[in-house]
N, C-alpha and C positions, 0 to 999 in steps of 0.2 A: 187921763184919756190915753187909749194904747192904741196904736195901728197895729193891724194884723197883716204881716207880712209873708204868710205862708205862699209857697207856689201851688198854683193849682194846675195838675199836670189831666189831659182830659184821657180816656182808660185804654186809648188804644197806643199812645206815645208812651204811658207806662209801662205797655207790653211788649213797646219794641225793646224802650231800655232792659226792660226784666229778658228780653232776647239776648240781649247786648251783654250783659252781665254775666246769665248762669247758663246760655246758649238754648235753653227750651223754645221746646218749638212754638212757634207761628201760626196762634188760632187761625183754621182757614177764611172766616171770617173778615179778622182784624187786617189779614193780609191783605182781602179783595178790595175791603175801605181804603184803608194807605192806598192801593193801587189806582184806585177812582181818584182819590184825591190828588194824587200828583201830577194825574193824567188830566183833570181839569187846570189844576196851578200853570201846566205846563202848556196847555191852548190857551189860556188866558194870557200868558206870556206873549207867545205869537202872534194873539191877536194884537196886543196892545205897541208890543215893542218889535216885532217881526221874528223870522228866522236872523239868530245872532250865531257866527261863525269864528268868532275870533279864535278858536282853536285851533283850525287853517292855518290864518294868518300868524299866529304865535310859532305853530311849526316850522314853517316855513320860513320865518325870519329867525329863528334858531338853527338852520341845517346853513343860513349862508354864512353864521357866524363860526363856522367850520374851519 
């Protein structure tokens, strides 16, 4: 008995890598998906965990260590 260990990559994260790699461009398509999608990940964020700032606060306590 063998497990099938392949990654299954879904067509649009392929196309970014295949972006990433040989620099072609970015189905307009594939681009608007990604953009919905991160733009949902990212209210769903807010919703659940709020507006998160620590990069203020990171800043800021590195300019006192000046």
């Amino acid at each position: 008995m063998s497990t099938d260990t392949r990654l299954v990559i879904d067509p649009d994260t392929e196309a970014i890598l295949e972006r990433m790699v040989t620099g072609k461009p970015l189905d307009p398509e594939v681009y608007r998906r990604v953009r919905e999608e991160g733009a949902r990940i990212t209210e769903e964020i807010r919703r659940t965990q709020g507006t998160v700032s620590i990069a203020v606060d990171l800043i800021r306590e590195s300019r006192n260590d000046v």
